[in-house]
Steps between C-alpha positions, in 0.01 A plus 500: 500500500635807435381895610607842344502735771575872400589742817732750554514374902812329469512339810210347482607354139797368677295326766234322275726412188711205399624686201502899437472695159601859507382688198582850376348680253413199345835299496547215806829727684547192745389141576571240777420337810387722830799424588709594270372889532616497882824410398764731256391371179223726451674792686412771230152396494466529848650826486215633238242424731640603787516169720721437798434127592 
């Protein structure tokens, strides 16, 4: 089974995903595990929205 959810409430994406999309203008910017986006790999996407986790 599989859900789309669209929200800009990223830690609440992080806590109900197994897998995150992050799209921009269009174009996925970033993919990967929950995760993955507290470690350094998505560093510069957590820097665009403005996350300390």
């Amino acid at each position: 089974m599989a859900v789309l959810l669209v929200d800009h409430n990223v830690r609440r994406v992080v806590a109900m995903s197994d897998f995150i999309y992050v799209l921009s203008l269009g174009e996925i910017t970033a993919s990967g595990t929950p995760e993955d986006f507290q470690g350094d790999l998505h560093a510069q996407v957590k820097e665009w929205l403005g996350i300390n986790f």
